[in-house]
C-alpha positions as CSV (number, residue, x, y, z in Angstrom):
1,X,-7.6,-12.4,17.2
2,X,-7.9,-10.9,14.0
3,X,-6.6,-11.2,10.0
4,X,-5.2,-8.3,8.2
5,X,-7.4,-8.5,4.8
6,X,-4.9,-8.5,1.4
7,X,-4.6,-7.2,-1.0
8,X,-2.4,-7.3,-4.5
9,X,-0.8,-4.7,-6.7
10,X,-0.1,-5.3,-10.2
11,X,1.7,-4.1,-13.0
12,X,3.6,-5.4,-16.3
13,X,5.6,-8.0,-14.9
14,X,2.1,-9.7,-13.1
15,X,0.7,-13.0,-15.2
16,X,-1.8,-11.3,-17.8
17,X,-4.2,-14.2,-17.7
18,X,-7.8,-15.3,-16.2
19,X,-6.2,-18.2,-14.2
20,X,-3.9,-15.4,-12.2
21,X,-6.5,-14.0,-11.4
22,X,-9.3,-16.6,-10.1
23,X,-6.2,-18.0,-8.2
24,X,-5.9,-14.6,-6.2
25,X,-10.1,-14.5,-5.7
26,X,-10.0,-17.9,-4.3
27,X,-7.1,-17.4,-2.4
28,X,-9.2,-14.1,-0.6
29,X,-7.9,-10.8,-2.3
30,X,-10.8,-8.9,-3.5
31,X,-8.8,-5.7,-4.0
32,X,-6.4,-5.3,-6.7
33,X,-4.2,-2.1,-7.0
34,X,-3.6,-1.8,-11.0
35,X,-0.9,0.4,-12.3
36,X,-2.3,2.6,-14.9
37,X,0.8,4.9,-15.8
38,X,4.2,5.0,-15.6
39,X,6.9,8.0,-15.8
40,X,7.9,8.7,-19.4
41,X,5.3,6.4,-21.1
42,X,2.5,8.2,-22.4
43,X,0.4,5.1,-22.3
44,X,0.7,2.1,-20.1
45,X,-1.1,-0.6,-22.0
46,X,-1.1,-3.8,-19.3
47,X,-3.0,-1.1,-17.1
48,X,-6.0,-1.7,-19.2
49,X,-5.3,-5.4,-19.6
50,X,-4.9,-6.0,-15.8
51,X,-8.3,-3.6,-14.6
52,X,-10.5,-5.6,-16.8
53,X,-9.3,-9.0,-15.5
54,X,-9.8,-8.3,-12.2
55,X,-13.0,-6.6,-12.8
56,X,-13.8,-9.8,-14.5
57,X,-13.4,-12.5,-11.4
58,X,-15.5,-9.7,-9.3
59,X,-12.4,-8.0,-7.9
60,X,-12.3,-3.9,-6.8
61,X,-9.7,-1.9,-8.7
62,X,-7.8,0.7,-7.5
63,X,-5.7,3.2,-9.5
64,X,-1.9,3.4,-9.1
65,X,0.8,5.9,-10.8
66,X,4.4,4.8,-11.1
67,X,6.3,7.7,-10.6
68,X,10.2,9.9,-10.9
69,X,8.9,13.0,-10.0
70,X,11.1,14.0,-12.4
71,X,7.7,15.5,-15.1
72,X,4.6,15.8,-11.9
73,X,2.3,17.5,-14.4
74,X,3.3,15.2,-17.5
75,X,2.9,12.1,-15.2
76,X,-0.3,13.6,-14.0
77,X,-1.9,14.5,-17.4
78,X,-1.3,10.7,-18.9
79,X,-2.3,9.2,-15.7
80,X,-6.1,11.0,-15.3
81,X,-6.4,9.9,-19.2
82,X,-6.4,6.6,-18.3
83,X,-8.1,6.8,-15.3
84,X,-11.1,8.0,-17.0
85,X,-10.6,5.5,-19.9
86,X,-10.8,2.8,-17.8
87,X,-13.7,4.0,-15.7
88,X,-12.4,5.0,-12.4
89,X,-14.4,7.4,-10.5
90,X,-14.0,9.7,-7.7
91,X,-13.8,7.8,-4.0
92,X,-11.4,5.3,-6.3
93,X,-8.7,5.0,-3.9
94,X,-5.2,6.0,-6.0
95,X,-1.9,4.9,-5.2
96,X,1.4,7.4,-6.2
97,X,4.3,4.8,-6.4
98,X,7.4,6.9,-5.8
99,X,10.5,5.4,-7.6
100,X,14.1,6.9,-6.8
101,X,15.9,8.3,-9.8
102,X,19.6,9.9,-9.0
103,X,18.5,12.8,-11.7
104,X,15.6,14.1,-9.3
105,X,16.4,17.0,-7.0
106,X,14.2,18.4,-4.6
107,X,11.6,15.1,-4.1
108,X,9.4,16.6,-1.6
109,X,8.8,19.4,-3.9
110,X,8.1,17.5,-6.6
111,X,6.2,14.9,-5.3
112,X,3.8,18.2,-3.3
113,X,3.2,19.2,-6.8
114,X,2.0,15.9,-7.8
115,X,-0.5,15.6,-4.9
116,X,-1.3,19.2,-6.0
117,X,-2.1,18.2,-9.2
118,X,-3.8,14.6,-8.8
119,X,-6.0,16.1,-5.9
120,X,-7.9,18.0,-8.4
121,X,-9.9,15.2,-9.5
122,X,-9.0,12.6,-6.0
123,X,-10.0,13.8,-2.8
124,X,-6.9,13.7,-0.6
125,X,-8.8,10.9,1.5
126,X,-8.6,8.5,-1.2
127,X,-4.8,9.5,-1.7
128,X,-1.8,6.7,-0.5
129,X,1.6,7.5,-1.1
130,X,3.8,4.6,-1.3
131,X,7.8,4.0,-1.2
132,X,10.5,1.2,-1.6
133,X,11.9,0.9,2.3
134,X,15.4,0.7,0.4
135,X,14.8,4.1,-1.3
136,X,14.1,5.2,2.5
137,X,16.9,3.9,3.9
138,X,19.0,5.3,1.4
139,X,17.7,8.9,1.8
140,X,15.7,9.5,-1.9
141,X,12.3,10.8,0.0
142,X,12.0,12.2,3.5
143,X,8.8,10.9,4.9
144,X,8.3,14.0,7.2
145,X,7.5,16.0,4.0
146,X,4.4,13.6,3.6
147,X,1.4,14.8,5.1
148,X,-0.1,12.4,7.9
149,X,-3.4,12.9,6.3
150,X,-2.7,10.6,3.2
151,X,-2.0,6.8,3.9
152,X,1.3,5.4,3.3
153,X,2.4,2.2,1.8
154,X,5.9,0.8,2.2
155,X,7.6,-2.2,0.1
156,X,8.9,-4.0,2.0
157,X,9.3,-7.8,0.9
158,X,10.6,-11.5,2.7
159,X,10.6,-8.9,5.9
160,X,8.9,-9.8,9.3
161,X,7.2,-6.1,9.1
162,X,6.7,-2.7,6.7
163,X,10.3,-1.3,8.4
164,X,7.5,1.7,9.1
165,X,5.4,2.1,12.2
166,X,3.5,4.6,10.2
167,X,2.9,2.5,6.9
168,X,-1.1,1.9,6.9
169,X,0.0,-0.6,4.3
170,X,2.8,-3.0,3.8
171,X,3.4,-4.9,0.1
172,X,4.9,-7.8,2.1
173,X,6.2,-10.4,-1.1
174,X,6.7,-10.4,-4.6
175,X,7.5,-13.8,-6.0
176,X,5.3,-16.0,-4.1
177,X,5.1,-19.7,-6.4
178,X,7.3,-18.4,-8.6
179,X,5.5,-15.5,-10.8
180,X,6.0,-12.1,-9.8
181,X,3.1,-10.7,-7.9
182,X,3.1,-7.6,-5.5
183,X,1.0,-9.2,-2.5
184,X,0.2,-7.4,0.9
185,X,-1.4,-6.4,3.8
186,X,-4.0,-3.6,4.7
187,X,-3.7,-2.7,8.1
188,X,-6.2,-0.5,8.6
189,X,-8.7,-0.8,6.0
190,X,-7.7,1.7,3.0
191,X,-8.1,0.0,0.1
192,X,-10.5,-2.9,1.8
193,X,-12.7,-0.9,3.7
194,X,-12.6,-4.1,6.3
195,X,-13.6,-3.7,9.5
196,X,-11.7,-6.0,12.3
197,X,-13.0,-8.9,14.1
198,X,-11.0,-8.6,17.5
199,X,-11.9,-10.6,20.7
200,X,-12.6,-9.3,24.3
201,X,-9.8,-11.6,25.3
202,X,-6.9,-10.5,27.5
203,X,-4.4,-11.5,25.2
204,X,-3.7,-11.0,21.3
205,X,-1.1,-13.4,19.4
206,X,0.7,-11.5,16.9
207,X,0.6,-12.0,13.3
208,X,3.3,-10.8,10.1
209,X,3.7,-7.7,9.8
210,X,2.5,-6.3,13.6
211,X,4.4,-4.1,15.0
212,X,3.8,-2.0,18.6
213,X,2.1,0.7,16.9
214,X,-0.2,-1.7,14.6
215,X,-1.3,-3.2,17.3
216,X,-1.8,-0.5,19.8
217,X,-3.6,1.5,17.0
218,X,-6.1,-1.3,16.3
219,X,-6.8,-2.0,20.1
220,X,-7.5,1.4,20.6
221,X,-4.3,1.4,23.7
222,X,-2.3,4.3,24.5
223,X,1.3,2.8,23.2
224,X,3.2,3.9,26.4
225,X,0.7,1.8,28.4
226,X,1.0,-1.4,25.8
227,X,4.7,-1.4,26.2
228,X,4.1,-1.1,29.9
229,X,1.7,-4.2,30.0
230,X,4.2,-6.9,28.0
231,X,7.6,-5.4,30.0
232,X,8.5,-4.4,26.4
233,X,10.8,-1.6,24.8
234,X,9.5,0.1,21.8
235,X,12.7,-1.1,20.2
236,X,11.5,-4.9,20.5
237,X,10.6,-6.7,17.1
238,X,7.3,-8.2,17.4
239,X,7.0,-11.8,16.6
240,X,4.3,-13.8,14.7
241,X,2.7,-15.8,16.9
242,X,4.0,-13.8,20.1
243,X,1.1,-13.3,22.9
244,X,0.8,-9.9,23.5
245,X,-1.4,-8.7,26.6
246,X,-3.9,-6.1,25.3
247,X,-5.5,-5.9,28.5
């Protein structure tokens, strides 16, 4: 069996203070994605607040941008000033946070400039794209205009999975004990360059978040054949604590 590690993402509305911070440390997050700028502000002041507190308790930071898409070279320009403010570096893993707006045509455009743009000074390896599953459903971004080759993170809270068999990450809550606080999990290692502890056992018990393609992926199984093995449809939900035969 194995653990997905966590991680948190943070922004204006997260508790500004020490305690929030050693809470999340003890509780095992050691990456923390900050956001650093946001769409029509040409300074984002709790991104600097937020970087140095978890740099404080010993925490990794990773960059995030908050974006329309309505301005990709304005939200650009204000985001690489504070990146380099705040000493971010290049292999700094960088989040884009795609927000729907009714006033933006042409998304995938628009968001392709931004990548342009940001990949000048982030290698495309350390680029996630992320997106409200709502703002999916309801037809603001097509995720077939996102190259494969960036991860993607879907927002999904109080939901038994990401809603996305392709989301490498899945912000799975938002309110837990009562303050506002984007937790999640990292299934494959992006942000938490983690490696998985997984058994030679026959048999793996599902945890939040798995899907059929999570789990094939980490097991290294063909997902026809894992389907084949638990009498399963592709359609099933996977449940937490479910036994699935690997093997």
């Amino acid at each position: 069996m194995s653990n997905y590690p966590r991680i948190a993402l943070v922004d204006a509305l997260t508790p500004g203070a020490p305690e929030h911070y050693q809470k999340l440390a003890k509780s095992g997050v050691k990456d923390v994605i900050v956001c650093l700028s946001l769409s029509h502000f040409d300074r984002y002041r709790s991104g600097e607040c937020h970087t140095l507190l978890a740099r404080e308790v010993g925490m990794r930071t990773h960059a995030c941008l908050v974006t329309d898409l309505s301005e990709p070279f304005h939200d650009a320009r204000h985001f690489f000033t504070a990146y380099q403010k705040l000493g971010y570096s290049f292999g700094t893993r960088v989040m884009i946070l795609c927000q729907a707006s009714k006033n933006v045509k042409n998304t995938g455009q628009k968001l392709t400039e931004l990548l342009g743009y940001i990949s000048y000074f982030v290698s495309k390896e350390d680029i996630d794209v992320a997106f409200n599953k709502k703002d999916l459903d309801r037809g603001y971004f097509d995720l077939d205009e996102i190259p494969k080759y960036f991860n993607l993170t879907i927002i999904n809270p109080r939901q038994l999975n990401s809603g996305i068999d392709r989301a490498g990450t899945w912000i799975s809550t938002k309110d837990p004990d009562s303050e506002v606080q984007y937790l999640g999990y990292d299934y494959y290692g992006f942000y938490t360059s983690q490696g998985y502890q997984l058994t030679l056992e026959p048999e793996y018990i599902a945890q939040e978040g798995d899907t059929w393609v999570t789990i094939a992926t980490r097991h290294g199984i063909w997902l026809p054949k894992l389907l084949e093995l638990n009498k399963a449809d592709y359609e099933d939900i996977v449940v937490p604590g479910q036994r699935i035969k690997v093997c």
